[in-house]
N, C-alpha and C positions, 0 to 999 in steps of 0.2 A: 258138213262140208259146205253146207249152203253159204252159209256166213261168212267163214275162211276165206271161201270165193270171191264172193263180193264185196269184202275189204280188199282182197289182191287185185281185186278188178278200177275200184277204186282208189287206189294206192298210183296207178299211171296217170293220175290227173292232179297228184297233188306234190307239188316242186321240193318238197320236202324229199320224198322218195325218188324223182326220176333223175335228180342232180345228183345222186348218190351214185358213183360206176360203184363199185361194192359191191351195194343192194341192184341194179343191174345187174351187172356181173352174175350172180348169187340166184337171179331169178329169171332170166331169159335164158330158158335152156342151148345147150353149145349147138343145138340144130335149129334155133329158132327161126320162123321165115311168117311175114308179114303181107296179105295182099292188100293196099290201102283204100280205103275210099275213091283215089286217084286211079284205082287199076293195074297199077304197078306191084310189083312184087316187092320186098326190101327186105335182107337177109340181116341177122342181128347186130353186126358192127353200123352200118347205114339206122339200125333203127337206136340203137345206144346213141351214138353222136349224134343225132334228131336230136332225144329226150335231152338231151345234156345240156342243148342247147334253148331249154327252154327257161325264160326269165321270171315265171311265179306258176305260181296255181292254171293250171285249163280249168275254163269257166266250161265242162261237162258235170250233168247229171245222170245218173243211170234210170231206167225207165223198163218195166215190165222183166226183171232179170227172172232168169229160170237155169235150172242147173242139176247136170244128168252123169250119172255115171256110167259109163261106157263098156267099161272090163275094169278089175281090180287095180287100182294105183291111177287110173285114167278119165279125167273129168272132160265135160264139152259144157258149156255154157253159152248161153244166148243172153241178149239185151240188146238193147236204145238207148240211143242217146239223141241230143235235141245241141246243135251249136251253129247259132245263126240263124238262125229258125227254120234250118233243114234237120231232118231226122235220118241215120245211121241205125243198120242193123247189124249189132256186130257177135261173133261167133269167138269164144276161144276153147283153146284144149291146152288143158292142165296136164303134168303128170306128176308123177313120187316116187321116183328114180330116185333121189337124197332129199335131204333137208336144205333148206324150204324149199317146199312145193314150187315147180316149177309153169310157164307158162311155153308150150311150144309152138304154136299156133296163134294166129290172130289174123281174123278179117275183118273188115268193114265195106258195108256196101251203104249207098244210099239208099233211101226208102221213101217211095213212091205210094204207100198202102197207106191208106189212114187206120191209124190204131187206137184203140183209148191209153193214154198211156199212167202208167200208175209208178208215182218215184219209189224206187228202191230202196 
C-alpha cells in the first residue's frame, strides 16, 4: 500500500489529475475536509474548485513519506514537502470504503524542525 500511497499522494501535484473533477470527484471522499497550511479549514467543494483552478504541474516534491495502517480499510500517512524553500508537514488519511481508494483527510502545517530530508 506503500506505493499506491504515494502515487495518490503525488497525483495532487500533477495538473494532469487535479483538472480532472472525475478523478476528484472519484477520490476526495464525500466527507473530505482539509486544514491548510493557512490555518483554515476547507471542506471538499472549496478544495475541488482550488485544484481546478490550477494552470500546470505544482512544482512540489515529497520528502521523507511514511505510511501506517490504522484499522483495516484505513491508511494515515505522513510526509514533506519543500515549496519556496519553506518546508510543510503534511498528514493524510486514506480509506476503502469503494474503488479507488479514497483520501479523507489532509493537513498541512508548516515546519519549523530541521529534518534531513530524503525524496521519495
Amino acid at each position: 500500500m506503500y506505493d499506491k500511497l504515494l502515487e495518490m499522494e503525488k497525483s495532487f501535484f500533477k495538473h494532469s489529475f487535479i483538472s480532472d473533477r472525475n478523478w476528484l470527484d472519484a477520490v476526495l471522499h464525500k466527507e473530505f475536509k482539509e486544514c491548510g497550511a493557512s490555518g483554515e479549514i476547507f471542506g471538499r467543494g472549496e478544495v475541488i474548485a482550488d485544484l481546478l483552478l490550477c494552470g500546470g504541474d505544482r512544482d512540489i516534491k515529497i520528502y521523507n513519506f511514511e505510511c501506517s495502517e490504522l484499522v483495516s480499510g484505513c491508511w494515515m500517512v505522513h510526509y514533506i514537502t519543500k515549496k519556496g524553500g519553506k518546508k510543510y508537514y503534511r498528514t493524510s488519511i486514506w480509506v476503502t470504503e469503494k474503488d479507488p481508494i479514497q483520501l479523507i483527510f489532509h493537513q498541512a502545517s508548516f515546519l519549523k524542525t530541521e529534518i534531513n530530508l530524503e525524496e521519495s
